[in-house]
N, CA, C and O atoms as a CHARMM CRD file, in Angstrom:
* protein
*
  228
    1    1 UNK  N      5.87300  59.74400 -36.29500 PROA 1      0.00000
    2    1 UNK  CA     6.17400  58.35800 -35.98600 PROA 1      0.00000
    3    1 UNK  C      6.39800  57.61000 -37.29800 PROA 1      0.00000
    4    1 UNK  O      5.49000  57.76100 -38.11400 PROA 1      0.00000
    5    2 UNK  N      7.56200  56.72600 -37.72300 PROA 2      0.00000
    6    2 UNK  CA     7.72200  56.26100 -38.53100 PROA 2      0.00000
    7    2 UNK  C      7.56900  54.44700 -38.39900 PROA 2      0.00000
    8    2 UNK  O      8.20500  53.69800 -37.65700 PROA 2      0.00000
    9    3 UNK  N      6.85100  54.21700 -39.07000 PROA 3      0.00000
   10    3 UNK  CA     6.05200  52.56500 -39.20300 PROA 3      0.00000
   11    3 UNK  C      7.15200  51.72300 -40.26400 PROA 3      0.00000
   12    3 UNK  O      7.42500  51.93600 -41.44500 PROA 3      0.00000
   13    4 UNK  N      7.63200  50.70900 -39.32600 PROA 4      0.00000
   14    4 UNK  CA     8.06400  49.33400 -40.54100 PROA 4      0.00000
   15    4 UNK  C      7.34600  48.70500 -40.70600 PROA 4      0.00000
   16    4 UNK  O      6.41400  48.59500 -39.90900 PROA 4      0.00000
   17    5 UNK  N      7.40500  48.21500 -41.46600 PROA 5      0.00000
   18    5 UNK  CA     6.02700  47.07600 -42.45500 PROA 5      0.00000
   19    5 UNK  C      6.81000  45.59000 -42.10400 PROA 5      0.00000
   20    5 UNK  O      6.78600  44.90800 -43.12900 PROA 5      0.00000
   21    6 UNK  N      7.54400  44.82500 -40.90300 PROA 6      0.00000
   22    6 UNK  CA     8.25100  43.83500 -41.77900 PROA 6      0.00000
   23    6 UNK  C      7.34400  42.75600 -41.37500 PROA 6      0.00000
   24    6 UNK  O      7.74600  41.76900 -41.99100 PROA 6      0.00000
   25    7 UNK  N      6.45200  42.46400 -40.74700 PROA 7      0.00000
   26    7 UNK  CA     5.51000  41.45400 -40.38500 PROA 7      0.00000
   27    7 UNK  C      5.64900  40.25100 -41.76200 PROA 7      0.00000
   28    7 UNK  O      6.51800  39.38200 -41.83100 PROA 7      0.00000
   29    8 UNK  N      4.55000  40.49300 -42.77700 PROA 8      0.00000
   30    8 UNK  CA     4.74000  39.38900 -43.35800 PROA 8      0.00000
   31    8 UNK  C      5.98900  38.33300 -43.82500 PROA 8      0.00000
   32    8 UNK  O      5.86400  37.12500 -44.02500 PROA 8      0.00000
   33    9 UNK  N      7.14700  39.08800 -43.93100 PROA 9      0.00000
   34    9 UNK  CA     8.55400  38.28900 -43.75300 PROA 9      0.00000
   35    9 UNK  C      8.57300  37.91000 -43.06800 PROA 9      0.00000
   36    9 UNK  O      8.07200  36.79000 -43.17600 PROA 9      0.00000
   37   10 UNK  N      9.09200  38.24700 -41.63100 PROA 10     0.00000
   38   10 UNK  CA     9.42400  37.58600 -40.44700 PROA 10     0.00000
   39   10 UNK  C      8.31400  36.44500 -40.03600 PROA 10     0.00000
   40   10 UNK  O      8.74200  35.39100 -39.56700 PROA 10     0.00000
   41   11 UNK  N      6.84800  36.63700 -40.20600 PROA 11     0.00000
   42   11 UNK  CA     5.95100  35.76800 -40.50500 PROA 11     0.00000
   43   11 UNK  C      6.05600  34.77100 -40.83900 PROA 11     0.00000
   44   11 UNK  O      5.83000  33.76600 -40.16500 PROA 11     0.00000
   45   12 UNK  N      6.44200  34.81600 -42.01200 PROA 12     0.00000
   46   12 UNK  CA     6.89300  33.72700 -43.10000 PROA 12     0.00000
   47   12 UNK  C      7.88100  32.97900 -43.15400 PROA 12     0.00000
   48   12 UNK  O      7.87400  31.80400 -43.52400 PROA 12     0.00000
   49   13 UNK  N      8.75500  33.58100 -42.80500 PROA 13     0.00000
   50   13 UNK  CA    10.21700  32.65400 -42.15400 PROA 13     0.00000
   51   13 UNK  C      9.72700  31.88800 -41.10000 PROA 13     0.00000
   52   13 UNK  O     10.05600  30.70300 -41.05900 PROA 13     0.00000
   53   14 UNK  N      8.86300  32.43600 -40.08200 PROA 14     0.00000
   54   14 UNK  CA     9.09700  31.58400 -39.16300 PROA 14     0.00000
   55   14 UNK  C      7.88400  29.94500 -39.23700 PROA 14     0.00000
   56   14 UNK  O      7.88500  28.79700 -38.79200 PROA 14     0.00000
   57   15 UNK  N      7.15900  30.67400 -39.94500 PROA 15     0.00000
   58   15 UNK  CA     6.47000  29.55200 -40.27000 PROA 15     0.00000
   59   15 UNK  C      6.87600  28.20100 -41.79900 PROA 15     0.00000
   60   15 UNK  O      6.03800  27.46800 -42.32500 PROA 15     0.00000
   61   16 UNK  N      8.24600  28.27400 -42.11700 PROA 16     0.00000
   62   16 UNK  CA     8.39500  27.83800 -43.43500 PROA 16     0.00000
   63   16 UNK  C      8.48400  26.45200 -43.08600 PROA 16     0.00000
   64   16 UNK  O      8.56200  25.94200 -41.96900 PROA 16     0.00000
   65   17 UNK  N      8.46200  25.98900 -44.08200 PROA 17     0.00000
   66   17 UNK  CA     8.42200  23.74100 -43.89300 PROA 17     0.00000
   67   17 UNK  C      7.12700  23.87700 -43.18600 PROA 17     0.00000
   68   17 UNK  O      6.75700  22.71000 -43.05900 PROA 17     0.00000
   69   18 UNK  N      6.14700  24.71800 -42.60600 PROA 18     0.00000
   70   18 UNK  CA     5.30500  24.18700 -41.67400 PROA 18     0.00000
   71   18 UNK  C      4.19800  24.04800 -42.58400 PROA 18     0.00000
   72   18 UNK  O      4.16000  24.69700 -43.63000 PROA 18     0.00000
   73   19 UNK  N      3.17400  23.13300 -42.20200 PROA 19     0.00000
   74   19 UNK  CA     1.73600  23.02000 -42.87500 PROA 19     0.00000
   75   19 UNK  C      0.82700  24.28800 -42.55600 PROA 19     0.00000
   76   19 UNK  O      0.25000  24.52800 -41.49600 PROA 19     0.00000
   77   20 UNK  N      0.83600  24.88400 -43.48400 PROA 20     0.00000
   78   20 UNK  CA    -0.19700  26.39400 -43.88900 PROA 20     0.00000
   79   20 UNK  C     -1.55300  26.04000 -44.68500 PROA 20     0.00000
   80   20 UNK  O     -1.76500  25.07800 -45.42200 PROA 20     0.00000
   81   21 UNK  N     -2.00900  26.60300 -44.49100 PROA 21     0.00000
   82   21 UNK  CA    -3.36000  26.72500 -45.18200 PROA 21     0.00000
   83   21 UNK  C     -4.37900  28.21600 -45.76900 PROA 21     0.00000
   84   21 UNK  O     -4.57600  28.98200 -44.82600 PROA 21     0.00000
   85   22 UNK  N     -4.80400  28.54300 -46.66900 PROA 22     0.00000
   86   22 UNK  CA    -5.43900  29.89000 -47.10400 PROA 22     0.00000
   87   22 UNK  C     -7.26400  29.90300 -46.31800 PROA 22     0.00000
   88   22 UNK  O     -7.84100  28.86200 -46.63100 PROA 22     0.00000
   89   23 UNK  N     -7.53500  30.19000 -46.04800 PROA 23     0.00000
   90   23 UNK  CA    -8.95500  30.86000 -45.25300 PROA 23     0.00000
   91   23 UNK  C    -10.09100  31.89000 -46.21900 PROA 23     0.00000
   92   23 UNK  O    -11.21500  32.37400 -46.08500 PROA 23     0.00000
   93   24 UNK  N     -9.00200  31.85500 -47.22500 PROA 24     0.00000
   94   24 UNK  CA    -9.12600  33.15000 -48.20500 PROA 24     0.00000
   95   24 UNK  C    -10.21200  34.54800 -47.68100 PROA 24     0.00000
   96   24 UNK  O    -11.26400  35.00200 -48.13000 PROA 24     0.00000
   97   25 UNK  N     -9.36900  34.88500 -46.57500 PROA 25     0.00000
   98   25 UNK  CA    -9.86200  35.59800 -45.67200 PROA 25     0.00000
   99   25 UNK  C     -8.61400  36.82700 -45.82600 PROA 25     0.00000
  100   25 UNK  O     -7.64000  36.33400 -45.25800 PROA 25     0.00000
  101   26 UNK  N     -8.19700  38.33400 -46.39800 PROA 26     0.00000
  102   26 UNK  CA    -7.38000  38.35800 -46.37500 PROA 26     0.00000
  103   26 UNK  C     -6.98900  39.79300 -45.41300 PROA 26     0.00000
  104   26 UNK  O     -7.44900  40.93500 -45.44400 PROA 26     0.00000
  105   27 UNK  N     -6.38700  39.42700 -44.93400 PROA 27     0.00000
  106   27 UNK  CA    -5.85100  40.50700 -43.74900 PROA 27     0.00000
  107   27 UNK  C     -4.51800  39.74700 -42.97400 PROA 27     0.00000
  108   27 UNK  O     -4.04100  38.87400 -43.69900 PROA 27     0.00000
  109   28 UNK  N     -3.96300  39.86400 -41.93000 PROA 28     0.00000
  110   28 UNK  CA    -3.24200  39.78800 -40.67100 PROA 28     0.00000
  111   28 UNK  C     -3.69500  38.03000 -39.81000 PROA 28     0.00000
  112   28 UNK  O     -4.37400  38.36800 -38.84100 PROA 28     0.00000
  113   29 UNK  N     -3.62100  36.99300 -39.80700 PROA 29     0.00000
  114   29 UNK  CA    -3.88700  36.01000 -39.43100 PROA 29     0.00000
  115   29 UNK  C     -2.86100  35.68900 -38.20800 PROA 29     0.00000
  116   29 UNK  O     -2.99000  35.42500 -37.01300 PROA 29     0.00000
  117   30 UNK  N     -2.10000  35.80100 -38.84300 PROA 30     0.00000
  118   30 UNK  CA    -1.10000  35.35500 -37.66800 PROA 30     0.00000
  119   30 UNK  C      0.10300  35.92900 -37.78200 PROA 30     0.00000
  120   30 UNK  O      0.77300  35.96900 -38.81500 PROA 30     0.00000
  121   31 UNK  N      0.44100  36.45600 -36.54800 PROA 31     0.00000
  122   31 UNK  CA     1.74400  37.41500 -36.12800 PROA 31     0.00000
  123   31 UNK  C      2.71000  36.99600 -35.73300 PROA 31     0.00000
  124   31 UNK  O      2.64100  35.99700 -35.01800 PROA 31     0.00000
  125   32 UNK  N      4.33200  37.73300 -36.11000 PROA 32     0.00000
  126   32 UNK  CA     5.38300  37.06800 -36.12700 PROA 32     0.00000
  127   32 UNK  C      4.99500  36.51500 -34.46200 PROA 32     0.00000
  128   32 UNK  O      5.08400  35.30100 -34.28400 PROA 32     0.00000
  129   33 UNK  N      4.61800  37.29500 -33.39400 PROA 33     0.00000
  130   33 UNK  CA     4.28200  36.72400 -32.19800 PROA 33     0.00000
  131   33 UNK  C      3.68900  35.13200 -31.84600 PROA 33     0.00000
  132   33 UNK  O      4.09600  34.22900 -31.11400 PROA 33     0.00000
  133   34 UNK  N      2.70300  35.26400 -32.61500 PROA 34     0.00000
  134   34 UNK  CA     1.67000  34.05500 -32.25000 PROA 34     0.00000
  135   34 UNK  C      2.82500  32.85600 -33.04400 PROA 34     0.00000
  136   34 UNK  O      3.40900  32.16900 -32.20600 PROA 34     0.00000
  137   35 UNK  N      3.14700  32.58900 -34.31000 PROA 35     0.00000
  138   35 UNK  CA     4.03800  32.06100 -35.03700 PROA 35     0.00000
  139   35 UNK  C      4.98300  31.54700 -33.96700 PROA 35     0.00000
  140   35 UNK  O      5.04900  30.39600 -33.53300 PROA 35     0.00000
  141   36 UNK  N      5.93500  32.94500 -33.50800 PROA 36     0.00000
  142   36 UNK  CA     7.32500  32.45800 -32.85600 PROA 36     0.00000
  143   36 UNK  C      6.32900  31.04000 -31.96400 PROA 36     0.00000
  144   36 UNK  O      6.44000  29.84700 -32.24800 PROA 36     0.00000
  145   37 UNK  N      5.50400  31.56000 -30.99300 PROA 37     0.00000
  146   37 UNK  CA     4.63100  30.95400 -29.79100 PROA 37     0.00000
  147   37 UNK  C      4.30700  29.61900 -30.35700 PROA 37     0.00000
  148   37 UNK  O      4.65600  28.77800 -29.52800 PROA 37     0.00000
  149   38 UNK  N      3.67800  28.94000 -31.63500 PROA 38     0.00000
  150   38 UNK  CA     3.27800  28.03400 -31.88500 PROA 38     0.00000
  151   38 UNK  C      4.73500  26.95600 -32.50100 PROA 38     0.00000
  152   38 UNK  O      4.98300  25.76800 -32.29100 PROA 38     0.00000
  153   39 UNK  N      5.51800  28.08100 -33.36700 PROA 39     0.00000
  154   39 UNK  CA     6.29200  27.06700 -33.72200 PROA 39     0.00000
  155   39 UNK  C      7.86600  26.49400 -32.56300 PROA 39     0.00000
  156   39 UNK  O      8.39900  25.39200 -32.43100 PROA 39     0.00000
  157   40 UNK  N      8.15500  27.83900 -31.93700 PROA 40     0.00000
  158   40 UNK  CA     9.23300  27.09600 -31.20900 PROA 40     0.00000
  159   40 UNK  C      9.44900  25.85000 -30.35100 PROA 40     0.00000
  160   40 UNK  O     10.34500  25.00800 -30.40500 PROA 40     0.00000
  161   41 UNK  N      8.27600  25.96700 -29.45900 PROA 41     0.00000
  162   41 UNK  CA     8.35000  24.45600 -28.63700 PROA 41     0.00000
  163   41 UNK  C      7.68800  23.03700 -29.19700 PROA 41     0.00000
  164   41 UNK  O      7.26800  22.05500 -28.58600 PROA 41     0.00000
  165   42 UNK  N      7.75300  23.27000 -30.28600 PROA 42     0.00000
  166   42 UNK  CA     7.35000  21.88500 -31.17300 PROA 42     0.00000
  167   42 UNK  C      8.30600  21.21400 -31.67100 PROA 42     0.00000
  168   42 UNK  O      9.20200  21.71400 -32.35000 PROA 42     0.00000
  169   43 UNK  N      8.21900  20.15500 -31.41600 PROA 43     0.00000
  170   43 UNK  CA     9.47500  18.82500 -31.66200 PROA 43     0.00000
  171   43 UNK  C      8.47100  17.73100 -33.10200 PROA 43     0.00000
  172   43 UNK  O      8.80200  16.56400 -33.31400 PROA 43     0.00000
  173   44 UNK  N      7.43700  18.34100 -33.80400 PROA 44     0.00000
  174   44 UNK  CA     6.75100  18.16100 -34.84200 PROA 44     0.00000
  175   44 UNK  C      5.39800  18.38900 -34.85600 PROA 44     0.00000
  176   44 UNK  O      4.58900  18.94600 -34.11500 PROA 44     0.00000
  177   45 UNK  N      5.37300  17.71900 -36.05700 PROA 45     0.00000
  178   45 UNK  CA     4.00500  18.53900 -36.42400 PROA 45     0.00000
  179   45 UNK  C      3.01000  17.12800 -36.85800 PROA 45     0.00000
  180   45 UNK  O      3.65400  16.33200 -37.54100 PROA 45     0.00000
  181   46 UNK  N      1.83300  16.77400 -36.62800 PROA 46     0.00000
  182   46 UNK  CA     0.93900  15.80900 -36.77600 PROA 46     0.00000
  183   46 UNK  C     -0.02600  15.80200 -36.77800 PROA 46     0.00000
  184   46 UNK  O     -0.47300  16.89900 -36.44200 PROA 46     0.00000
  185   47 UNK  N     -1.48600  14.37300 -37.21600 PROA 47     0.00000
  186   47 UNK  CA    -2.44600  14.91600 -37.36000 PROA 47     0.00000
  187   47 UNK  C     -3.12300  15.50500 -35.86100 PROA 47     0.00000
  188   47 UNK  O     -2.67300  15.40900 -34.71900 PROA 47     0.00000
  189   48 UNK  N     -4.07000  15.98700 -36.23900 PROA 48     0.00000
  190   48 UNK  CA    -4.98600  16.78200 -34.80400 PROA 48     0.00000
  191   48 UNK  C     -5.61000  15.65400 -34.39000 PROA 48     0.00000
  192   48 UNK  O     -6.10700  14.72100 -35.02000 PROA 48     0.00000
  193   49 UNK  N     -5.47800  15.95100 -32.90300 PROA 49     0.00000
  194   49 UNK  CA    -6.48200  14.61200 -32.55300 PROA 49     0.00000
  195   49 UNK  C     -8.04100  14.58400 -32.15300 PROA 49     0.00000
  196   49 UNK  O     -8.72400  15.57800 -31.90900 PROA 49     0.00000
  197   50 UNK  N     -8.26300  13.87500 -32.14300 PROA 50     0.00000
  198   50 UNK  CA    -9.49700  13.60700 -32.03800 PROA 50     0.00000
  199   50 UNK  C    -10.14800  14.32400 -30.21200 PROA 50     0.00000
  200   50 UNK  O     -9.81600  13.97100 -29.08100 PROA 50     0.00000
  201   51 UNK  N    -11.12400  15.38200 -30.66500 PROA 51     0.00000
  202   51 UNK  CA   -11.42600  16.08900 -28.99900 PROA 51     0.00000
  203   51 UNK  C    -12.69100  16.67500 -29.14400 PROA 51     0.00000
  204   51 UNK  O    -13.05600  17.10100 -30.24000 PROA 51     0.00000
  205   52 UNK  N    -13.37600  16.73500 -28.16800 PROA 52     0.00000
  206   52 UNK  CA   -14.51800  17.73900 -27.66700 PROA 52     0.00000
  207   52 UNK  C    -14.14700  18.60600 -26.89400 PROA 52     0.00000
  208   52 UNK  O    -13.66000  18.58600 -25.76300 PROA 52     0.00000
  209   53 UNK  N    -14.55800  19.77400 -27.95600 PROA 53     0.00000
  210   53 UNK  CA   -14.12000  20.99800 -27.01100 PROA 53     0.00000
  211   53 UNK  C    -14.96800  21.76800 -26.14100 PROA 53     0.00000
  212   53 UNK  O    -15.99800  22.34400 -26.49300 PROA 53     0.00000
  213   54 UNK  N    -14.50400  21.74600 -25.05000 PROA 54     0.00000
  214   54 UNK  CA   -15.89400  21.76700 -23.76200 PROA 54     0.00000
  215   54 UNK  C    -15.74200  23.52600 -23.34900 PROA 54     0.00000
  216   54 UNK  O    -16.74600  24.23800 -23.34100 PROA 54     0.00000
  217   55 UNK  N    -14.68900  23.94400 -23.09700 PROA 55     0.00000
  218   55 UNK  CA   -14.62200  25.62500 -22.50000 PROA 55     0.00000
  219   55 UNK  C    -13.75700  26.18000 -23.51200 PROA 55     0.00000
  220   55 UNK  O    -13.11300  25.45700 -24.27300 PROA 55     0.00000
  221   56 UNK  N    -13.71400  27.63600 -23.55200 PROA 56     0.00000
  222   56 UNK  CA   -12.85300  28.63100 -24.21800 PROA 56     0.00000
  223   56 UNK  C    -12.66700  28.96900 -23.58400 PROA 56     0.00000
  224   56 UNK  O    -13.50300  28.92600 -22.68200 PROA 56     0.00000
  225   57 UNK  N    -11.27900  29.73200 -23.31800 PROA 57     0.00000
  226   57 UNK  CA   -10.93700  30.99500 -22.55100 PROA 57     0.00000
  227   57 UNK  C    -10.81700  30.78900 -21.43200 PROA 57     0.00000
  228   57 UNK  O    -10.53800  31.70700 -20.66100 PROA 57     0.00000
């Protein structure tokens, strides 16, 4: 079985102009998947609002 590596590119493209941040945690954070998912249906980007978060999952 032969493995491409291209994750961190495609990653990175898709997240560019966007507000990033380091965790300095270093491994796999976020996948071209999750990326495409967060950035396509956004019409911008702003502060977080103010919430209590009551359930997960």
């Amino acid at each position: 079985m032969v493995y491409y590596q291209y994750k961190p590119p495609v990653t990175a493209e898709l997240v560019r102009e966007k507000p990033t941040y380091s965790t300095g945690i270093e491994g796999e954070l976020l996948t071209p998947t999750g990326a495409a998912i967060l950035t396509a249906p956004s019409s911008g980007i702003g502060p977080m609002p103010a919430m209590i978060l009551k359930e997960i999952g």
